[in-house]
C-alpha positions as CSV (number, residue, x, y, z in Angstrom):
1,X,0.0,0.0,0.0
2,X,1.5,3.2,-0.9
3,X,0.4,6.3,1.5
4,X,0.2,9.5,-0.5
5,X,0.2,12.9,1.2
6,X,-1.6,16.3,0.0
7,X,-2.5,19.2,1.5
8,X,-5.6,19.8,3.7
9,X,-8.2,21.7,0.7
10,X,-11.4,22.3,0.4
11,X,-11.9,18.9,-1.0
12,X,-11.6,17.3,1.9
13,X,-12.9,20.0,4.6
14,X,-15.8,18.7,5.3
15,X,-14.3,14.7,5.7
16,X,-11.3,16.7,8.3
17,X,-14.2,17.9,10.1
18,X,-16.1,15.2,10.7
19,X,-13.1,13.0,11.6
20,X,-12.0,15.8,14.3
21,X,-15.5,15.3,15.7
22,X,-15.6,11.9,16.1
23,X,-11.7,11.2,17.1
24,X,-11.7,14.6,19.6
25,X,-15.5,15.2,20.6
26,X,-15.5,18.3,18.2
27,X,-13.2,20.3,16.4
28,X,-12.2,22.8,19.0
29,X,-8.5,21.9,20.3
30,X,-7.0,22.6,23.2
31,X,-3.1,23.4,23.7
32,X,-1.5,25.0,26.6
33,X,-4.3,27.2,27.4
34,X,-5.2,27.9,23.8
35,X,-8.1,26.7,21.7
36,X,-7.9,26.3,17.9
37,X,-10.7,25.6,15.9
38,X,-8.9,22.5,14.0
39,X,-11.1,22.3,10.9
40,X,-10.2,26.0,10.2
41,X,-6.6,25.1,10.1
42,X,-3.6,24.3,7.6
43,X,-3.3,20.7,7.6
44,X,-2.4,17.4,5.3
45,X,-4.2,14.5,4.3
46,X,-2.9,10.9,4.0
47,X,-4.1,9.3,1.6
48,X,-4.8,5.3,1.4
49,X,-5.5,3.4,-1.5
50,X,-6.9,7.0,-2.8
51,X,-8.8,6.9,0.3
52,X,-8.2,9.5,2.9
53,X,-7.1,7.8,6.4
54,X,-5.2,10.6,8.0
55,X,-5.1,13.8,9.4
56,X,-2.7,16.3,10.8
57,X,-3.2,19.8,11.7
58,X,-0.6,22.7,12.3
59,X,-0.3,26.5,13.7
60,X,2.6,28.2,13.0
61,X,3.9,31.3,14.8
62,X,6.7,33.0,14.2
63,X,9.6,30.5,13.8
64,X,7.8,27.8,15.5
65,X,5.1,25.4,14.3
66,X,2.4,23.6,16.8
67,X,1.3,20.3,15.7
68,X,-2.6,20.4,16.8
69,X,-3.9,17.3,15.8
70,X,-2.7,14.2,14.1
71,X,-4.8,11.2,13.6
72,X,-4.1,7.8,11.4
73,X,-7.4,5.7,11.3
74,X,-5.1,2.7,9.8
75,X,-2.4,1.6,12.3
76,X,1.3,0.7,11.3
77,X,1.0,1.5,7.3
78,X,3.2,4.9,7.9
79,X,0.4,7.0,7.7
80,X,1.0,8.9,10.9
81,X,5.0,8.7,10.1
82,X,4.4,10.5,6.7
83,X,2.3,12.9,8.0
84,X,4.8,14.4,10.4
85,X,7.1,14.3,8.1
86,X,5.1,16.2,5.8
87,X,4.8,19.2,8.3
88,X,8.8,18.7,9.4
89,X,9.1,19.4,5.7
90,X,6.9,22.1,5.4
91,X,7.9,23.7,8.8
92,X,11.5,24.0,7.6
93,X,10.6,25.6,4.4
94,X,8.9,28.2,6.0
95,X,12.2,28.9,7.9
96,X,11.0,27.5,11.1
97,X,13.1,26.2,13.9
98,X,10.9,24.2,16.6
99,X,8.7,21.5,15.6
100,X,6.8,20.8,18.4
101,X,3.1,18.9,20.3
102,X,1.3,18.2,23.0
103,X,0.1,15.2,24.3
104,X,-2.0,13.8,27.4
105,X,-0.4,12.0,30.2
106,X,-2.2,8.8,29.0
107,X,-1.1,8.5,25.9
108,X,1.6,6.2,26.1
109,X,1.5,4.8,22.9
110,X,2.2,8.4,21.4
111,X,5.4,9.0,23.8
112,X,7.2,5.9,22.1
113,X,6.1,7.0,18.5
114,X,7.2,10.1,18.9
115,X,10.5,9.7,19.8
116,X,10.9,7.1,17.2
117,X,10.8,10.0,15.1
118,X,13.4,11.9,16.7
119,X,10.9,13.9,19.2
120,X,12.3,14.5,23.0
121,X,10.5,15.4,25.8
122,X,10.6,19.5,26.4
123,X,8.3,19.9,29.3
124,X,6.2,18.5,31.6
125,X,2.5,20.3,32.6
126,X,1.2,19.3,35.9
127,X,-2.3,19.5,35.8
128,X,-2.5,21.5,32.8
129,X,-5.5,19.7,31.6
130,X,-7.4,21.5,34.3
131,X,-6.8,25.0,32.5
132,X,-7.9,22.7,28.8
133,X,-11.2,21.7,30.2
134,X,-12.2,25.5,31.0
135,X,-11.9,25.9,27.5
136,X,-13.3,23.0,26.1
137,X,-15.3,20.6,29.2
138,X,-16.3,17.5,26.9
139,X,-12.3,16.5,27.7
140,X,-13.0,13.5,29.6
141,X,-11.4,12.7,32.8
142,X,-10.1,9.3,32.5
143,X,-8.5,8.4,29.0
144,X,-6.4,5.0,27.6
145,X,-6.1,2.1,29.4
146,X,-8.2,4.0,32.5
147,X,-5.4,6.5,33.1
148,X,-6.4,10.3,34.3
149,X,-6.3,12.7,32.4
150,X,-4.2,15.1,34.0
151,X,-1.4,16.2,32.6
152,X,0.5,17.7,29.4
153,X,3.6,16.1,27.9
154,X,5.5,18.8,25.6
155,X,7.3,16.8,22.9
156,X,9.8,19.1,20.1
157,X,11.8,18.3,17.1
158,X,14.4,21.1,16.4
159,X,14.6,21.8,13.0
C-alpha cells in the first residue's frame, strides 16, 4: 500500500471535520491554554489506496510550528510517520526552527512514536489539563487504558 500525502483543501474539509468530531468530541483543540478551531486550520491529508485515512493539523507562529492534531485511522502502514514528516518538511521551508506537540499524560502509545521520530521530551505540565477543560469541558477525565487525564507532555523536534 502506498500512503500518499496532499494538503488539507477544500476537497476534503468537510471529511477533516467530521473525523475531528468523532476522534476529539469536536473540532475545538486545546493546547496550553489555547483553543484552535482544527477544521479552520492548515493541515495534510494521508491518503490510502486513494482513500483519505489521516489527518494532521498545524499552527505556526513566528519560527515555531504547533502540531494540533494528528490522527491515522489505519495503524502501522506509515500514515502517521508520513504525515509528520510532511509538516517537518513544510515547517523547515517556512524557515522555522521548533517543531513541536502536545500530548496527554495517557497517551503512552504516542510518547514511544514520537520519539521514534526523533521527538524529545521538552516539558512537563502538571495538571494542565485542568486549564484545557475551562476551554473545552467534553475532555473526559479518564482516558487510555483508564489513566487520568491530567497532565501535558510537551514533545519538540528542532529543526
Amino acid at each position: 500500500m502506498i500512503v500518499e500525502i496532499m494538503p488539507l483543501t477544500e476537497e476534503h474539509r468537510s471529511w477533516a471535520r467530521e473525523l475531528l468530531i468523532k476522534e476529539w468530541a469536536n473540532a475545538l483543540c486545546v493546547s496550553r491554554g489555547r483553543a484552535f478551531q482544527a477544521d479552520e486550520l492548515p493541515g495534510f491529508v494521508a491518503l490510502l489506496d486513494g482513500q483519505p485515512r489521516g489527518l494532521i493539523t498545524y499552527n505556526v507562529e513566528g519560527d515555531q510550528c504547533e502540531i494540533v492534531t494528528m490522527n491515522s485511522l489505519t495503524e502501522r502502514q506509515g500514515i502517521g510517520s508520513a504525515l509528520i514528516r510532511a509538516v517537518r518538511d513544510f515547517a523547515s521551508s517556512k524557515g522555522c526552527k521548533r517543531l513541536w506537540l502536545i500530548t496527554t499524560n495517557d497517551n503512552t502509545y504516542a510518547f514511544k512514536f514520537y520519539q521514534k521520530l526523533g521527538f524529545s521530551v521538552a516539558a512537563y505540565h502538571k495538571d494542565a489539563m485542568d486549564e484545557s477543560r475551562r476551554l473545552k469541558p467534553s475532555i473526559p477525565l479518564t482516558g487510555m487504558d483508564g489513566i487520568p487525564i491530567k497532565d501535558e507532555i510537551e514533545f519538540e523536534m528542532m529543526l
